[in-house]
N, C-alpha and C positions, 0 to 999 in steps of 0.2 A: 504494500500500500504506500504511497507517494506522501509528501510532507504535507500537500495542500490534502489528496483525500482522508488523510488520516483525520484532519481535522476540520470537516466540512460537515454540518447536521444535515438533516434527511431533509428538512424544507430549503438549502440554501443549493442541495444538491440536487434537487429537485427541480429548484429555478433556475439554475445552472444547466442543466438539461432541454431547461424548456426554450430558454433562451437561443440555444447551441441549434436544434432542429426546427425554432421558427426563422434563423438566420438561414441554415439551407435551403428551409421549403421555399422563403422565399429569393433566393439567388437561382432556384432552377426555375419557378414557378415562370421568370420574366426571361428564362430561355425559350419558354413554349410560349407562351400567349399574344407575344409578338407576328409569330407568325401569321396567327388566324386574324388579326387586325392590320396588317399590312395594305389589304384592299379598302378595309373601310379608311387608314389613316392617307392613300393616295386618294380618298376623294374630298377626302375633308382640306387638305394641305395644297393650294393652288401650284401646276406647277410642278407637282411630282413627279420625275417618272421611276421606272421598276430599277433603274441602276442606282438614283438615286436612295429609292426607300432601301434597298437592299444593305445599304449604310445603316439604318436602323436597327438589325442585326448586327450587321458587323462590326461594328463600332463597338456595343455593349462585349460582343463574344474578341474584340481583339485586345481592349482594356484588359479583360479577364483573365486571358492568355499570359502576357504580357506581365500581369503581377501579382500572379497565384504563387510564385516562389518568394517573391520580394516580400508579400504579405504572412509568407510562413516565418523568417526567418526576423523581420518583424515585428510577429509577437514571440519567438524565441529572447528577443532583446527586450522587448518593451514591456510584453507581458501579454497573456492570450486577452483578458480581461479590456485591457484599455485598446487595444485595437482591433477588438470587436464593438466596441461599443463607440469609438468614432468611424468604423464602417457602418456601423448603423445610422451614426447622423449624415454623414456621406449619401448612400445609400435613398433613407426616405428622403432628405431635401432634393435630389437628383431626381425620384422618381414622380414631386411636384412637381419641381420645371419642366421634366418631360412634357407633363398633363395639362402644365400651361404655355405652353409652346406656340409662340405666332407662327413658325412656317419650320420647313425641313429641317434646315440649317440649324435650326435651334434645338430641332429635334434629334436630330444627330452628336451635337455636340455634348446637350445633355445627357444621350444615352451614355457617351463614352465615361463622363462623370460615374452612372450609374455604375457601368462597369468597374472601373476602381473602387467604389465602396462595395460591390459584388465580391470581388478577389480578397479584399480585407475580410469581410464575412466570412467565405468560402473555407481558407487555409485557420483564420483562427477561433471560428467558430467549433470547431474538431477536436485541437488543443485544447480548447479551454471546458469543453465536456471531457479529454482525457482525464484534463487535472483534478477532477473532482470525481473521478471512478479509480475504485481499490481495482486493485492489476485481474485480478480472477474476473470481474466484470466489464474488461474493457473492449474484449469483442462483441460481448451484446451490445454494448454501445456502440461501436463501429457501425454495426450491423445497420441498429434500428436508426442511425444516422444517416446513414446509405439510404436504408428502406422510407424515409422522407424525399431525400431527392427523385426516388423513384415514383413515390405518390403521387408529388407535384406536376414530373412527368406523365402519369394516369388522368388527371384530372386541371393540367396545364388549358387543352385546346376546349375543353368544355368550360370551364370557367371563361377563358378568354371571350370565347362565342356568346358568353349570356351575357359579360359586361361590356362587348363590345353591341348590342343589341342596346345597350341604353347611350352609348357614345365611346368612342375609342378610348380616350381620356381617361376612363376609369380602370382602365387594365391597369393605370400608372398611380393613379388616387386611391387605389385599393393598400399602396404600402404602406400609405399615411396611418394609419390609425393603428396597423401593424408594428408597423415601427417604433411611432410612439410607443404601445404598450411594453414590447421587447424592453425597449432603451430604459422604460422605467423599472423594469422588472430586474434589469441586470445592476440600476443602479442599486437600486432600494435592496437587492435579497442576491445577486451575486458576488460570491468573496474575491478580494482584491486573490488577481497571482502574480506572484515577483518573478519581474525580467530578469535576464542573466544580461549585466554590462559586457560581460565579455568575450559575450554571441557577435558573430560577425555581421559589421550593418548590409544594409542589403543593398545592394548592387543596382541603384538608382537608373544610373547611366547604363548599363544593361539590358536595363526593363525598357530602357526610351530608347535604346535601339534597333531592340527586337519590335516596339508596338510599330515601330519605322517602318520596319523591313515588311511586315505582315501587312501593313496598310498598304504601302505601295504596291506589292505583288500584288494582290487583290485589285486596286485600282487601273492596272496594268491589265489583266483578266478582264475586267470587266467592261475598258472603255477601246483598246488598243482594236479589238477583233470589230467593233462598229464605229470607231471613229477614226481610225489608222493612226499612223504616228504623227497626232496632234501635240500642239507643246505642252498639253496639259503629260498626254501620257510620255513623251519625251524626260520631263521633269521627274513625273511619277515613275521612271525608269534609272535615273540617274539616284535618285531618293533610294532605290531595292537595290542598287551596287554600292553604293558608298555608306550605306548605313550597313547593309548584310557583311559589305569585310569590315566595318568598325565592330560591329557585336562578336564576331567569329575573332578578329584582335583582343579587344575585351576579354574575350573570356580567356584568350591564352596568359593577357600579361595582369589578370587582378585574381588577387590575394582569393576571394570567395566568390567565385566569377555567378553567374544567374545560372548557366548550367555549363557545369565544371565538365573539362575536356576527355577527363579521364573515365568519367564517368559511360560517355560514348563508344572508348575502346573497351569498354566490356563487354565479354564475348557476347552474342543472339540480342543483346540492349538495344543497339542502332536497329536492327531487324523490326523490334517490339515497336519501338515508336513511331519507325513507316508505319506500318500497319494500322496502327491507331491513326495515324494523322490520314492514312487513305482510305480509312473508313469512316473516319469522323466528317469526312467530306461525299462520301456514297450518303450518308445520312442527312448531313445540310442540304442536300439537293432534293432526295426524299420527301422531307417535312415540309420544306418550302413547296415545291412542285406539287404535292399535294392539296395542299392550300389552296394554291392559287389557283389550281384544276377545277375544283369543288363551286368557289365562288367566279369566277371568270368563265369557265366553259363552261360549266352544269349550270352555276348561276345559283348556286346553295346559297341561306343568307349564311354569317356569322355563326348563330348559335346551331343550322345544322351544320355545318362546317366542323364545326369543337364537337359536337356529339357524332359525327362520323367518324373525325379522327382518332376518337376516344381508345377503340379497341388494341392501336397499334402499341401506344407506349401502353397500355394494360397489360398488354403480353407479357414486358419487362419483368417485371416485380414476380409475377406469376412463376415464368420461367425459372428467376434464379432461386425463388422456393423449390422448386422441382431438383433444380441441380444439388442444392446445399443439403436435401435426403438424399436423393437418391446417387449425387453423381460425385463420393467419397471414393478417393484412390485413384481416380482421374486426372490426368496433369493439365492446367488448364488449358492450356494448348491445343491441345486434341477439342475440344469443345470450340474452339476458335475456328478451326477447317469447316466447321458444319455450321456453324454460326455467318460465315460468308459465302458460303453456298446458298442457305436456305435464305439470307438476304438477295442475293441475285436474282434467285429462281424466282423471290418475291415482284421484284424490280422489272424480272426479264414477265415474268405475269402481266403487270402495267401496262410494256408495251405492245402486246399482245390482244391483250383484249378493252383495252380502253375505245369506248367510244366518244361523238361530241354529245347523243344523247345519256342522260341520268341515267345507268347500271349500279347501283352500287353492289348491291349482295352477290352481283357474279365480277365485277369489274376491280372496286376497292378493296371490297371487304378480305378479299383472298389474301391480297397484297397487304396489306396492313397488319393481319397474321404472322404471315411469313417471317416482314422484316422485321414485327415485334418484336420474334421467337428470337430473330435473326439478332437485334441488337441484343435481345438478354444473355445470349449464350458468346457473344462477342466483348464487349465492352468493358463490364468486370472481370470477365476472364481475360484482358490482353493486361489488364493493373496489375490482375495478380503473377500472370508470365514474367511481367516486367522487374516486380517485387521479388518474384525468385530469382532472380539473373545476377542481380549488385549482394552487397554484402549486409549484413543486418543494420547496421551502422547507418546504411545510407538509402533506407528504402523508404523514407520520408522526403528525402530528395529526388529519387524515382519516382515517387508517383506523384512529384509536383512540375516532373518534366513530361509525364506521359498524360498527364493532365493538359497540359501545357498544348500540345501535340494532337489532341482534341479538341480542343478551342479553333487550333489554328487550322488544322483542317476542316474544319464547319465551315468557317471564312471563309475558306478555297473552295468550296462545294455550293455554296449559297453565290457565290460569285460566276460560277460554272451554268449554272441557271439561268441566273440571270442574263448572262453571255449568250447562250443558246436561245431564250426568249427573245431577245434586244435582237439579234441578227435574224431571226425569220419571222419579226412582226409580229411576235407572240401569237405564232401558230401553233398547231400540233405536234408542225414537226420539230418544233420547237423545246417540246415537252416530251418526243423520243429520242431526242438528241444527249436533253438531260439524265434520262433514266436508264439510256443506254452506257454512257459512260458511269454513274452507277453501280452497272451492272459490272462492269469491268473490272472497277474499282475496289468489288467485294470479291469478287474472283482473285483477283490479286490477292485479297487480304489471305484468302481462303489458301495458295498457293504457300506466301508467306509462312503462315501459320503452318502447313505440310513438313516445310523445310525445317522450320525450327522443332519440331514434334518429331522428326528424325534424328535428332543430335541425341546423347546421351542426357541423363539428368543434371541438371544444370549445380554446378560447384560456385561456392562463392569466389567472385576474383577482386582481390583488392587492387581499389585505383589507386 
């Protein structure tokens, strides 16, 4: 038992807990419900188009990327306590100015805010529930910490769909009251935990090179293929060279780089985080394209949109129930092959039997299944491959780089989309183009995954 849980009472440990799982629910919750509001916030926002709202996403998911490490290492120094609870002021103030946003621009800039107090939440909201769990209790915490972002995920595009039925704006006004109560709760009944001063600061400059690199590539993706080499993306091109070797110099010549180089030469680790990052992008394009399918071509409103999409992240949580009885002694890996298969065959379903008229229960619903099944058997098993591969030492640092690697391929895949819409007039084929590279994408991972499932059992190798 730890110095803080030794001495932590059942009500303070309690609020501590509650605090920790309404800071996740809500950091994933404003990963889904975006999506399903996309259409109604380009009609509201004069002026929009889909490259641009597509920054509504990426903005929030590149912030998050960008300083999920900086924010672990953070509260290692500052304390899980004080920098969860100004990601929470962060956090709801960003997700008003969202809700009161005169136009894109503002809307975008605010989400990226969002996202930074997202990433504070995310990394020490975890710690600061470890610190108050005696060591025997700390995987049911994990667990049912996990088992929230997965909720949120369940019940992400249905909520968005019913608030976005009274106006966009409250998918963002829903954190206010949220927030508020958390922030009081951590004040009032969560116990202080003491930083260690002589945790390593975090890798500022790092973090602002890699949000560099990931915005430009993105913006390069998204405007190059329909506007050719305009100065905008000439710039946005020069911006993904010169920041991509200042992050990759960064990290060779500082002391506690954002993700340590050594880290990478660990043996099947590089493998683990392709994978993640090329599936987290078959996914971005999924969610989105779905979306956009439902209310643009079928012409669904909002709230059927959120209850259509409901069953797919349902699957998730469901699935790894399934796995966590039944599928002991399994390395996770093996689970990853068939996890990007049954995504594909999902994806490769889509473009098969999609029509422009309403199908759902032979069109959607299959696909939704699939890639459900698809992400629950993929996603936390590529964390936990990843966790096996480094050394014990440093698998807190792994899974805030493969974290890291799922963010930033969402980016790349929501951008891919939009890519594909933007250059055929957001036609059909527009929308086979998307789900065809997708499909690709999880076959890769699926491959990936083959390879490393071949190797022997994975040995710790110090970096």
């Amino acid at each position: 038992m730890s110095a803080v849980s030794a001495g932590v009472d059942r009500g303070a440990r309690r609020a501590t807990t509650a605090v920790a799982l309404i800071s996740g629910f809500m950091v994933n919750l404003d990963l889904w419900v975006v999506n399903v509001a996309i259409t109604a916030i380009g009609g509201s926002l004069s002026g929009s188009s889909l490259a641009g709202l597509s920054w509504v996403i990426n903005g929030y998911a590149i912030a998050l990327a960008a300083l999920l490490i900086v924010s672990g290492r953070a509260a290692d120094r500052y304390g899980a306590r004080r920098v969860v609870q100004a990601g929470m002021v962060v956090f709801t103030l960003a997700s008003v100015l969202c809700a009161l946003s005169p136009n894109l621009a503002a809307l975008v800039a605010f989400r990226v805010v969002q996202g930074v107090g997202a990433a504070m939440l995310t990394t020490a909201s975890l710690s600061l529930l470890l610190g108050v769990t005696p060591v025997e209790g700390r995987a049911h915490a994990v667990r049912n910490w996990a088992a929230v972002g997965a909720l949120a995920a369940a019940t992400g595009p249905t909520l968005g769909g019913l608030l976005v039925a009274l106006d966009w704006r409250w998918i963002f006004l829903i954190n206010l009251p949220i927030g508020v109560a958390a922030f009081l709760l951590g004040a009032l009944r969560v116990p202080r935990t003491a930083g260690r001063p002589d945790a390593p600061h975090p890798d500022l400059l790092g973090a602002l090179l890699l949000s560099a690199t990931v915005a430009a590539l993105v913006a390069v993706v998204i405007e190059a293929p329909a506007d050719g080499f305009t100065p905008t993306v000439l710039v946005s091109a020069a911006v993904l060279v010169v920041a991509g070797v200042g992050f990759v110099v960064r990290s060779r010549v500082h002391a506690n780089p954002l993700i340590a180089p050594a880290m990478l030469r660990l043996r099947g680790f590089p493998l683990v985080n392709v994978a993640m990052l090329v599936f987290a992008a078959a996914f971005g394009i999924m969610l989105l394209a779905n979306s956009l399918w439902m209310q643009d071509v079928w012409h669904f409103s909002a709230v059927q949109t959120g209850l259509a999409m409901a069953p797919g992240p349902l699957m998730v949580p469901l699935t790894t129930a399934v796995l966590r009885r039944y599928g002991r002694g399994v390395r996770p890996i093996v689970f990853v092959v068939f996890g990007g298969i049954l995504f594909a065959l999902g994806m490769a379903w889509a473009v098969v039997a999609r029509t422009p008229e309403p199908a759902y229960l032979t069109a959607v619903l299959p696909q939704l299944v699939a890639t459900g099944v698809g992400v629950g058997l993929t996603m936390g098993n590529l964390l936990a491959a990843g966790s096996a591969l480094v050394p014990h030492e440093h698998t807190g640092a792994s899974s805030g780089v493969l974290n890291t690697s799922r963010q930033v391929g969402s980016s790349v895949g929501v951008a891919v989309i939009v890519t594909a819409l933007a250059a055929t007039g957001q036609s059909v084929r527009g929308f086979d183009i998307g789900w065809v590279v997708a499909v690709a994408c999880a076959l890769l991972v699926a491959v990936i995954a083959a390879l490393l499932a071949r190797r022997d059992e994975p040995a710790g190798v110090s970096g």
